[in-house]
N, CA, C and O of each residue as an XYZ file, in Angstrom:
308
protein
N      -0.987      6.105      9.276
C       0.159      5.251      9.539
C       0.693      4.642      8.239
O       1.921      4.649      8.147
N       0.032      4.137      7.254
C       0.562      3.076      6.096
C       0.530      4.587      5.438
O      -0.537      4.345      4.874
N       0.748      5.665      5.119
C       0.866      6.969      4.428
C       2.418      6.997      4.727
O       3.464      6.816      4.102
N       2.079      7.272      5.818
C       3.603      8.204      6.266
C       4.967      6.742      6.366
O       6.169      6.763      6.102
N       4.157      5.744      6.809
C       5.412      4.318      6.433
C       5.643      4.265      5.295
O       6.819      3.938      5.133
N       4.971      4.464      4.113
C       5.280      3.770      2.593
C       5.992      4.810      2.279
O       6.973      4.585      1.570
N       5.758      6.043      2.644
C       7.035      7.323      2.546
C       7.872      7.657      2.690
O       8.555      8.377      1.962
N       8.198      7.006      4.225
C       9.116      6.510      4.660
C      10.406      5.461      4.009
O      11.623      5.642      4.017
N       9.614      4.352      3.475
C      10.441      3.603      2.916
C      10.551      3.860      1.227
O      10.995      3.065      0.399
N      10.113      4.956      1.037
C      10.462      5.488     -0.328
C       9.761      5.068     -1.363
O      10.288      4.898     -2.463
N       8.137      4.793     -1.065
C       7.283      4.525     -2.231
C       6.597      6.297     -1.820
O       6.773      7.115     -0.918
N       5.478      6.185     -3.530
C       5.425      7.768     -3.574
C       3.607      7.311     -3.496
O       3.035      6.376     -4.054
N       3.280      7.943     -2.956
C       1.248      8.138     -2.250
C       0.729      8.313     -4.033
O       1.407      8.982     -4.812
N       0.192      8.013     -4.212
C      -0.853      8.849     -5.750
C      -2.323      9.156     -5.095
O      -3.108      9.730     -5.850
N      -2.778      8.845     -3.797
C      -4.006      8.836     -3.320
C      -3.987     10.295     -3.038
O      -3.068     11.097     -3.208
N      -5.478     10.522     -2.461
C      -5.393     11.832     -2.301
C      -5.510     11.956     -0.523
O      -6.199     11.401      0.332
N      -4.566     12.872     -0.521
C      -3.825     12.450      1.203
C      -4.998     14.322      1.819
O      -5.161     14.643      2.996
N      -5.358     14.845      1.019
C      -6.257     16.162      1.737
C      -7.345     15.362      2.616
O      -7.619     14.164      2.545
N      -7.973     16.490      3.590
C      -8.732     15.408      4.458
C      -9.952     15.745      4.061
O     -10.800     14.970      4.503
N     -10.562     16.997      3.091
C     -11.718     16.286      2.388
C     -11.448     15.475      0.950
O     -12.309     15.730      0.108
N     -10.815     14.909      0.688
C     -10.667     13.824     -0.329
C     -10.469     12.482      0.461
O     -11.245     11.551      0.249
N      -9.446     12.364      1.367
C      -8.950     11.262      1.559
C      -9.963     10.230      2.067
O     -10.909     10.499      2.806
N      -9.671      9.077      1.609
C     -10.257      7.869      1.775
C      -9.355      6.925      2.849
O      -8.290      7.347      3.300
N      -9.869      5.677      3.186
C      -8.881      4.682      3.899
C      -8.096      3.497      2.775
O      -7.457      2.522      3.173
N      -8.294      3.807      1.505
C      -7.797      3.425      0.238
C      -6.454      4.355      0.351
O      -6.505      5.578      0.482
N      -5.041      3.462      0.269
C      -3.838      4.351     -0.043
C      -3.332      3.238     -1.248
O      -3.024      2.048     -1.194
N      -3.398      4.153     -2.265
C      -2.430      3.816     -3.636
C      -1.096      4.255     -3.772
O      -0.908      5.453     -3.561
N      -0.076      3.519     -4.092
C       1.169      4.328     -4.220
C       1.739      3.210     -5.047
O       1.146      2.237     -5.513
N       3.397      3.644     -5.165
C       3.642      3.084     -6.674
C       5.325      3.350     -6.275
O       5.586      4.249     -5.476
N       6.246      2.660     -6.772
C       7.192      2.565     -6.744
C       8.556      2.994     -7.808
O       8.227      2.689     -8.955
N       9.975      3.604     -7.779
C      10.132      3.959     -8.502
C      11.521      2.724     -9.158
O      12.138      2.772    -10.223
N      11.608      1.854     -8.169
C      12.075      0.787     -8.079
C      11.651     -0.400     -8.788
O      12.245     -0.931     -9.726
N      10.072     -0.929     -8.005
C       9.690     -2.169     -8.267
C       8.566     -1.984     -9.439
O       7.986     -0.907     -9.301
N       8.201     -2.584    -10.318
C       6.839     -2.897    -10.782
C       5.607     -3.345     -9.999
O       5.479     -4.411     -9.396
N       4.715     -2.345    -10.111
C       3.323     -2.393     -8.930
C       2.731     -3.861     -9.378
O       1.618     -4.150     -8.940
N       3.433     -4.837    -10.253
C       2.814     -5.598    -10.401
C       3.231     -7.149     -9.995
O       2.601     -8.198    -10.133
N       4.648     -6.860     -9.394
C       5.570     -7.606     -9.084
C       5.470     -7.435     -7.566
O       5.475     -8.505     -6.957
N       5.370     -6.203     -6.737
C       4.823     -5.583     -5.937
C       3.529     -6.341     -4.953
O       3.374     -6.592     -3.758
N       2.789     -6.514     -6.141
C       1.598     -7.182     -5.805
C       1.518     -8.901     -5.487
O       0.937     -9.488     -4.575
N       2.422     -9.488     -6.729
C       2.695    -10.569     -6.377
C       3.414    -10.960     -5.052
O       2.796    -11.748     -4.336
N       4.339    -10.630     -4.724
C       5.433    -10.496     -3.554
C       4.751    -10.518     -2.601
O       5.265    -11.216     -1.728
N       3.434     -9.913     -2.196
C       2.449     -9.432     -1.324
C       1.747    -10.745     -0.782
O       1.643    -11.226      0.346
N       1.146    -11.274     -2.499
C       0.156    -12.547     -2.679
C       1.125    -13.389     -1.917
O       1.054    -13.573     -0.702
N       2.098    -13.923     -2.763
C       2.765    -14.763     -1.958
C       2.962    -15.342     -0.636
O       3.147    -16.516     -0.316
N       2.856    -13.849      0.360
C       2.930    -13.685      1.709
C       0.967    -14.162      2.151
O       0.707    -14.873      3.122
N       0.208    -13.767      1.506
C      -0.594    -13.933      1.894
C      -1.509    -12.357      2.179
O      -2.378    -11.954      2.951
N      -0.937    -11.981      1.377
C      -1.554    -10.172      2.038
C      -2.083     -9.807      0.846
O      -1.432     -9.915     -0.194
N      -3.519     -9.262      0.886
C      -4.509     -9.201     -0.953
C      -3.882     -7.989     -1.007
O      -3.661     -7.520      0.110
N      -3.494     -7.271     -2.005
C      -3.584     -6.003     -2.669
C      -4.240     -5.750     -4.221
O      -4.658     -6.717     -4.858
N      -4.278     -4.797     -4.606
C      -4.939     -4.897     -5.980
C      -3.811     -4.006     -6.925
O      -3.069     -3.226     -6.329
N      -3.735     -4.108     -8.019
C      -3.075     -2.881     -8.735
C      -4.286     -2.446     -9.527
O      -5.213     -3.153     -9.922
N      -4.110     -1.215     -9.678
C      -5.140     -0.213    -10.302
C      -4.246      0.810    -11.095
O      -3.279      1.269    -10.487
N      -4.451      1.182    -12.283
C      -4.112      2.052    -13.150
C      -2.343      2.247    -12.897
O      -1.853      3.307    -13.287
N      -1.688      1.499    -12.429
C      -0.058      1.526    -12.445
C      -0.012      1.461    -11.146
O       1.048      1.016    -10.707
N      -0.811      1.757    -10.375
C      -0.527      1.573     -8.527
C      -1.026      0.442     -7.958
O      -1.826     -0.351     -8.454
N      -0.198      0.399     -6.248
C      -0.511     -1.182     -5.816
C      -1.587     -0.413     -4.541
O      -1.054      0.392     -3.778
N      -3.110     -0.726     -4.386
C      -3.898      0.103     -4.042
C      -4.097     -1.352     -2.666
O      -4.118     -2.576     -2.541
N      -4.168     -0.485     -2.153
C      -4.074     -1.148     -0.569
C      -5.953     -0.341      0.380
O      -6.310      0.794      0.694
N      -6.732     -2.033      0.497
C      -7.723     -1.289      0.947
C      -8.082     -1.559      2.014
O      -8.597     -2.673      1.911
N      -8.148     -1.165      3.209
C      -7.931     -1.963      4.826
C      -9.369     -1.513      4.830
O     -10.168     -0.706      4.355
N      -9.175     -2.759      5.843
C     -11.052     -2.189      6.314
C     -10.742     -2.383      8.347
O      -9.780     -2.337      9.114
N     -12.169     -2.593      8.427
C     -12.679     -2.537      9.729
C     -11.621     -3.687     10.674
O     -11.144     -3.478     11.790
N     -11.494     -4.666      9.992
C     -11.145     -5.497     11.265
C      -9.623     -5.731     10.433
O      -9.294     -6.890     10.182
N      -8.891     -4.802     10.100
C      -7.498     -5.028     10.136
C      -6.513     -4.119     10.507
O      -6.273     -3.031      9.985
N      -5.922     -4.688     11.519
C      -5.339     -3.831     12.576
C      -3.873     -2.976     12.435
O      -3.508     -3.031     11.261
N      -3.025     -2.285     13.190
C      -1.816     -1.837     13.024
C      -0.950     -2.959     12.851
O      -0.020     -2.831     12.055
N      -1.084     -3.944     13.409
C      -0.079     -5.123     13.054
C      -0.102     -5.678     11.925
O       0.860     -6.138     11.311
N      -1.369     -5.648     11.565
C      -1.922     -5.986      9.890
C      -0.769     -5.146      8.749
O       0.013     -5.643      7.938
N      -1.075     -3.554      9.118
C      -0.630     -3.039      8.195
C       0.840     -3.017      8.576
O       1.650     -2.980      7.649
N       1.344     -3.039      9.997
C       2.568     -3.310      9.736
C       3.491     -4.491      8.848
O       4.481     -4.332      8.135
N       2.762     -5.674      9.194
C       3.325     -6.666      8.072
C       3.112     -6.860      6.473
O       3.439     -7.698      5.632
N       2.402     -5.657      6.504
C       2.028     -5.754      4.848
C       3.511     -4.300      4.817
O       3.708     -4.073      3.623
N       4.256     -3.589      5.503
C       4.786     -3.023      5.277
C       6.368     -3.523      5.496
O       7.462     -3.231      5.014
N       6.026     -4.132      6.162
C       7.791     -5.267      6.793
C       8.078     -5.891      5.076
O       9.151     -5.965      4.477
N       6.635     -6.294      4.589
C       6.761     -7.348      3.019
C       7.370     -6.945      2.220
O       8.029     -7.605      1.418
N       7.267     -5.708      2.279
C       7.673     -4.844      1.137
C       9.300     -4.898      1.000
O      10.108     -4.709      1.909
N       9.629     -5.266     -0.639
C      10.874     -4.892     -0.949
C      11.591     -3.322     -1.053
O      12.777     -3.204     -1.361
């Protein structure tokens, strides 16, 4: 779901989306915003992200739900 939304809204995946690589870690990166400005915008709201090597790396776990990741995707500029 947060793959095919951030694609949607025109950020680009750098994770590895094969299904023996892929993780529940999605990194992607913008060709617009700075992943670091990105990140702040996020904080602000209250939603952790990390940037890693130029990407804003998004790491969901167990108890965060579709609504979770939907509002970390509504945040987004």
């Amino acid at each position: 779901m947060l793959a095919d939304r951030l694609r949607a809204k025109g950020y680009r995946i750098v994770s590895f989306l094969v299904p023996k690589e892929r993780s529940g870690i999605i990194s992607f990166t913008s060709d617009r915003y700075p992943s670091e400005r990105i990140r702040q915008l996020l904080r602000e709201e209250g939603v952790i992200v990390l940037v890693r090597a130029g990407a804003v790396r998004v790491s969901p776990h167990f108890y965060n739900d579709e609504e979770d990741i939907g509002t970390l995707l509504d945040l987004l500029p």
